[in-house]
KETI-620795 format. One line per field, with one value per atom (N, C-alpha, C, O): residue number from 1; x negated, y, z; residue in one letter; atom name. Coordinates in steps of 0.2 Angstrom, whole numbers. Layout:
residues N
n [NUM, ...]
u [X, ...]
v [Y, ...]
w [Z, ...]
res [A, ...]
atom [CA, ...]
END
This chain:
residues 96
n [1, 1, 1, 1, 2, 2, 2, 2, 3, 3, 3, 3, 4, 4, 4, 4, 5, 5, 5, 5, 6, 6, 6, 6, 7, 7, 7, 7, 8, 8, 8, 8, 9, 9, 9, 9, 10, 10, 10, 10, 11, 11, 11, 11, 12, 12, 12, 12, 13, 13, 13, 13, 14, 14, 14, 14, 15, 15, 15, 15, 16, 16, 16, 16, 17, 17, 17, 17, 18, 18, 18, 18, 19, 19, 19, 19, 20, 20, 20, 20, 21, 21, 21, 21, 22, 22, 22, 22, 23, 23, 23, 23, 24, 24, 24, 24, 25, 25, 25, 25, 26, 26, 26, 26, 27, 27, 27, 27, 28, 28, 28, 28, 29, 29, 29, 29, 30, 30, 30, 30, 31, 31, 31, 31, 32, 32, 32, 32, 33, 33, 33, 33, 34, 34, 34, 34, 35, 35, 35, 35, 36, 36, 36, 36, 37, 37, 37, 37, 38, 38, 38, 38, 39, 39, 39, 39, 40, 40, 40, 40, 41, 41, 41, 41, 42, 42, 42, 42, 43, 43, 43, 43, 44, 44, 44, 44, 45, 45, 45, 45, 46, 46, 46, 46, 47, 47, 47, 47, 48, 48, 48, 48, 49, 49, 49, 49, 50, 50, 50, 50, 51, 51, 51, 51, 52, 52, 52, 52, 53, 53, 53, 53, 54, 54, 54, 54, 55, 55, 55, 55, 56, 56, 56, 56, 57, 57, 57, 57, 58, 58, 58, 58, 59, 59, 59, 59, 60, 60, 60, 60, 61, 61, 61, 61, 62, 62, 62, 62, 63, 63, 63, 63, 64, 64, 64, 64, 65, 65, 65, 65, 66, 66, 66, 66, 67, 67, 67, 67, 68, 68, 68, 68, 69, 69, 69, 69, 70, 70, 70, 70, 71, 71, 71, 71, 72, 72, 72, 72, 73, 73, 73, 73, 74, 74, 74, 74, 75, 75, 75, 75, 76, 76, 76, 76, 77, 77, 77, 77, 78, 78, 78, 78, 79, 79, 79, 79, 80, 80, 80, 80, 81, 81, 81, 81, 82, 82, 82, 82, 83, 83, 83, 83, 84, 84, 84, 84, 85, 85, 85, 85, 86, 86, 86, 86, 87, 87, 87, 87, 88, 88, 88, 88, 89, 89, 89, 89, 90, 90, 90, 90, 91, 91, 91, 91, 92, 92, 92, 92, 93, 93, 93, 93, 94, 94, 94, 94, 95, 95, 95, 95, 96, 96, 96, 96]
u [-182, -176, -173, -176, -165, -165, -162, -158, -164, -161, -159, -161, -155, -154, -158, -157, -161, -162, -162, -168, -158, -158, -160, -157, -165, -167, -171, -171, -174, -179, -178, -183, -171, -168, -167, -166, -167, -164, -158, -156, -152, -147, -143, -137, -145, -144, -151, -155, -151, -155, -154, -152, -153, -153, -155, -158, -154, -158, -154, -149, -159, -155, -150, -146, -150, -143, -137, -133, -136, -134, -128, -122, -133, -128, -125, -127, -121, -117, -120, -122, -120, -123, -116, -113, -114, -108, -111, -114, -111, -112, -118, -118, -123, -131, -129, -132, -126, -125, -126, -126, -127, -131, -124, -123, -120, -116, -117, -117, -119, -120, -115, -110, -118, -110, -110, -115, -104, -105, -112, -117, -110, -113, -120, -123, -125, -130, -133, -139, -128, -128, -126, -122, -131, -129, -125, -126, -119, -111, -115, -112, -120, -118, -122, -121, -126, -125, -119, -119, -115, -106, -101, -98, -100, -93, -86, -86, -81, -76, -74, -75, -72, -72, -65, -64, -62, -55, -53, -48, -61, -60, -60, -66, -56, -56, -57, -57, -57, -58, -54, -52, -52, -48, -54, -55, -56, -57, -50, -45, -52, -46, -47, -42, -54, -54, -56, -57, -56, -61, -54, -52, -52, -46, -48, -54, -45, -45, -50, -49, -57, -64, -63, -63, -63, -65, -72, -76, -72, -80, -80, -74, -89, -90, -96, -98, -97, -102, -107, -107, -113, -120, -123, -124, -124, -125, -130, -129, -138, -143, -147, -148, -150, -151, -148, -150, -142, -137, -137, -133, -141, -137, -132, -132, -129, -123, -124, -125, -123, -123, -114, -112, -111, -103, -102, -104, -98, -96, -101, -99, -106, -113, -112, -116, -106, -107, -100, -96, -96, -93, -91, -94, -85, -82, -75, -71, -73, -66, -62, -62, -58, -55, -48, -44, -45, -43, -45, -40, -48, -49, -46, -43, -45, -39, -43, -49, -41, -45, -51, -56, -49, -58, -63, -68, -61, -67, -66, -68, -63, -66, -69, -68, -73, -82, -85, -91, -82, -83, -79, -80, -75, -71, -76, -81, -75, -77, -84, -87, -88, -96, -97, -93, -103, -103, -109, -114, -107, -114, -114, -110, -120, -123, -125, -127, -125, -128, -129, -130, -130, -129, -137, -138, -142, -147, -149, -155, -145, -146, -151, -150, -158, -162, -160, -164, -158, -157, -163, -164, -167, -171, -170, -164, -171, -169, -175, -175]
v [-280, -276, -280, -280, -283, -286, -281, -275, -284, -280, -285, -291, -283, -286, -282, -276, -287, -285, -285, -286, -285, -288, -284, -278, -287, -283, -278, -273, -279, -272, -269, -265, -268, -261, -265, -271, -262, -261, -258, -252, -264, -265, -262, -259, -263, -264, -264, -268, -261, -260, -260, -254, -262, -260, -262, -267, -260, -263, -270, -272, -273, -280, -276, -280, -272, -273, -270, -268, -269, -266, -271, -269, -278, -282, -286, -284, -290, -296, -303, -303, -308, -313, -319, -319, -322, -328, -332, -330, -338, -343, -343, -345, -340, -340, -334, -334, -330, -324, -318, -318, -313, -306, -302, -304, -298, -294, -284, -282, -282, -276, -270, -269, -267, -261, -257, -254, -255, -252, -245, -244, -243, -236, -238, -232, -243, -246, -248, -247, -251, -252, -245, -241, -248, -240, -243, -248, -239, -240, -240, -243, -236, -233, -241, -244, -242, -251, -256, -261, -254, -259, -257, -251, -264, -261, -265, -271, -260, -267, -273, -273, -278, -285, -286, -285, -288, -291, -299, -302, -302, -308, -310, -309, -313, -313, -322, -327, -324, -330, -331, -326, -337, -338, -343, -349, -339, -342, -343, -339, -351, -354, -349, -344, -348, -343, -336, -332, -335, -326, -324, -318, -327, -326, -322, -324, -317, -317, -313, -308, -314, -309, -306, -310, -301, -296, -296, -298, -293, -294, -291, -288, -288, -282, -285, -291, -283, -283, -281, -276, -283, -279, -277, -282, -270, -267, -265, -264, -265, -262, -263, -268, -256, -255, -258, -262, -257, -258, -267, -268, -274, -279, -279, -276, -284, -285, -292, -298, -291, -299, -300, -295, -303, -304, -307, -313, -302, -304, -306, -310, -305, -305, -304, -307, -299, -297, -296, -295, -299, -298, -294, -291, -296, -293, -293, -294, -293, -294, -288, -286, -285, -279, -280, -276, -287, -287, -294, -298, -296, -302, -305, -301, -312, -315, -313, -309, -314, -312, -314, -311, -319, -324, -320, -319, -318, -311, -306, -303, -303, -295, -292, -287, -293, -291, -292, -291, -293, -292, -288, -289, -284, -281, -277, -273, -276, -271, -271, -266, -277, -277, -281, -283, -280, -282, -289, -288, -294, -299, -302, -302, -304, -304, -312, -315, -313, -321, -318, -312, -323, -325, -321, -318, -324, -322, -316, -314, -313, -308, -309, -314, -306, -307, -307, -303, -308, -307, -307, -313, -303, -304, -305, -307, -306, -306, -303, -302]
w [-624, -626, -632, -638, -632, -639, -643, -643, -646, -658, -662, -662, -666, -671, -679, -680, -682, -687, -693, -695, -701, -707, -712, -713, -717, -722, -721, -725, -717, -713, -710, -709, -708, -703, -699, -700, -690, -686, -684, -683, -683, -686, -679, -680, -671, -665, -661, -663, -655, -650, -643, -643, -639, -631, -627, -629, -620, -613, -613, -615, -610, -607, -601, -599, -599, -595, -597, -593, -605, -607, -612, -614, -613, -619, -614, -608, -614, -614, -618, -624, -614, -617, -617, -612, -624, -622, -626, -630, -626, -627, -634, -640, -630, -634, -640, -646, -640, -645, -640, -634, -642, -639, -640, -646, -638, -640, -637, -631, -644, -641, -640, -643, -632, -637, -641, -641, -645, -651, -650, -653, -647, -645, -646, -646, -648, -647, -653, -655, -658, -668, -671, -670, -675, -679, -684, -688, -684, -687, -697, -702, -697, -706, -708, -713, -705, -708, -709, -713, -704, -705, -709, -709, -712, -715, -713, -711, -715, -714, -716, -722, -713, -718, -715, -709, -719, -719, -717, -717, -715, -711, -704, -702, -699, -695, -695, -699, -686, -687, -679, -677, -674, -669, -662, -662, -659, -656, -649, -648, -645, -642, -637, -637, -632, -627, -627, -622, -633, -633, -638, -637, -640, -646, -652, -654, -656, -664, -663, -660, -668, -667, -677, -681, -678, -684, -684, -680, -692, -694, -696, -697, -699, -700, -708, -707, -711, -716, -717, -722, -714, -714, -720, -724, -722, -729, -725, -719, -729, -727, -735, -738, -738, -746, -749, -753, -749, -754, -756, -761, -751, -751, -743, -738, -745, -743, -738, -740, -732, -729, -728, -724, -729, -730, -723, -721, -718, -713, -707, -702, -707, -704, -697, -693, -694, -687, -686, -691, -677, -677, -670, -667, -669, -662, -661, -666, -654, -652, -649, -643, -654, -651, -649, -651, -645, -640, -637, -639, -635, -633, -628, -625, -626, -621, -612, -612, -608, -601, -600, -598, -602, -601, -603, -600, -609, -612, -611, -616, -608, -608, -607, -609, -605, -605, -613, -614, -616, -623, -628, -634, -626, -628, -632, -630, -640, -644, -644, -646, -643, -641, -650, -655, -649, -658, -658, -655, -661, -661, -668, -673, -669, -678, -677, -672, -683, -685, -694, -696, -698, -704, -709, -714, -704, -705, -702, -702, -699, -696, -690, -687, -688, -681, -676, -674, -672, -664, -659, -657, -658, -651, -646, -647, -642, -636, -632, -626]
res [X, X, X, X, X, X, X, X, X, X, X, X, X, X, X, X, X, X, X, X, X, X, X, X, X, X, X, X, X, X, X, X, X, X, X, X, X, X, X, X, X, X, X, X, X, X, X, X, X, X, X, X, X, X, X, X, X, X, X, X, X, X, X, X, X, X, X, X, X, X, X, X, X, X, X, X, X, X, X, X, X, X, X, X, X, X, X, X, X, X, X, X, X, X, X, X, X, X, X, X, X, X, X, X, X, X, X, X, X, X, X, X, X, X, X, X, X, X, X, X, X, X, X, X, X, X, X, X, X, X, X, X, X, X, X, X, X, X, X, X, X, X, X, X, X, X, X, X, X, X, X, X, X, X, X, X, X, X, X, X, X, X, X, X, X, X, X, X, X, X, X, X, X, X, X, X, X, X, X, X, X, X, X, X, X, X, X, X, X, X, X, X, X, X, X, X, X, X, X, X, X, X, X, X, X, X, X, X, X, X, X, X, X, X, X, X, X, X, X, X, X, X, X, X, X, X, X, X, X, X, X, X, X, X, X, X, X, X, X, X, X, X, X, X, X, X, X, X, X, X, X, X, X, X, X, X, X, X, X, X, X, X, X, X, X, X, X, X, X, X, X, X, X, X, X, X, X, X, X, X, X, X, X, X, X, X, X, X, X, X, X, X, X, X, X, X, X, X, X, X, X, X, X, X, X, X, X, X, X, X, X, X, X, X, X, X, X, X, X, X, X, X, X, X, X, X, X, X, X, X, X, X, X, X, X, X, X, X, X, X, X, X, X, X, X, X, X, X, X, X, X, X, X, X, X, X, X, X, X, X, X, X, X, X, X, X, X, X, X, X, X, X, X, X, X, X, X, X, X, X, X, X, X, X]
atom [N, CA, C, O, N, CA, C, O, N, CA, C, O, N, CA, C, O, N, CA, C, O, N, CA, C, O, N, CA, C, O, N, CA, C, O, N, CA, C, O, N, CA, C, O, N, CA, C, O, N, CA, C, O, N, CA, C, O, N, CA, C, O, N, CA, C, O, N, CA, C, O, N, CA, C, O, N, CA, C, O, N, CA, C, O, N, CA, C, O, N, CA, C, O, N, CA, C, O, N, CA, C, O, N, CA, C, O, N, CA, C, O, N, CA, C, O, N, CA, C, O, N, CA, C, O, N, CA, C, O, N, CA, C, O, N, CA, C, O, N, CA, C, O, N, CA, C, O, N, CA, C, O, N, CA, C, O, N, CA, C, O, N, CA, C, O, N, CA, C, O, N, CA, C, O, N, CA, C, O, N, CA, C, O, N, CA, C, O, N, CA, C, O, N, CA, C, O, N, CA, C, O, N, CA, C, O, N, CA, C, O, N, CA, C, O, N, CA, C, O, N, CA, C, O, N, CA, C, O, N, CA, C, O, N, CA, C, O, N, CA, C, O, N, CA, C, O, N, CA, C, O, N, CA, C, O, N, CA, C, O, N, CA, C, O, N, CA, C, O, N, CA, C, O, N, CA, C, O, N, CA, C, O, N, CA, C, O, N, CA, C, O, N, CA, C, O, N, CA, C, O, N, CA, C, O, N, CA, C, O, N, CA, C, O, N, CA, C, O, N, CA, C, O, N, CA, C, O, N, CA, C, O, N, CA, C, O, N, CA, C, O, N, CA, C, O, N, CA, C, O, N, CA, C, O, N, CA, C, O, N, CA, C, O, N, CA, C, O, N, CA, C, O, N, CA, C, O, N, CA, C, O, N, CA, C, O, N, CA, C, O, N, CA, C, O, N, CA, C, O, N, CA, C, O, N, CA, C, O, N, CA, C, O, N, CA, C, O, N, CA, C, O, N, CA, C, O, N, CA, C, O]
END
């Protein structure tokens, strides 16, 4: 079952039939992360084929991982199966 985990919480959880895999990142859907770990972050970055991904900033006990997780809430066609799914890096754990 992968999870994401940082700072000791269980950040994200679900069935393998339930995430989306692109290019070795796990992306879960929202319904799956628990939201009071995310914050908003006002950084965005472009990808050429998935197009412009938002970030999220993982707060777990009051540190801060600065744009830690991200997602595409509109992405180009090539992804849409990733629409609004959430994937984490920046120390963040990803199981698989």
């Amino acid at each position: 079952m992968p999870k994401a985990i940082w700072n000791g919480a269980v950040i994200a959880e679900a069935d393998s039939s339930e995430v989306e895999i692109v290019e070795n990142n796990i992306y879960f859907p929202p319904a799956r992360v628990r939201q009071e770990y995310l914050q908003p972050s006002t950084h965005s970055t472009l990808c050429p084929w998935k197009g412009v991904a938002s970030y999220y900033n993982v707060v777990v006990g009051g540190k801060v991982n600065a744009n830690a997780a991200w997602y595409y809430p509109a992405p180009k066609d090539a992804a849409h199966n990733i629409k609004d799914r959430i994937a984490f890096w920046h120390g963040v754990e990803v199981q698989h």
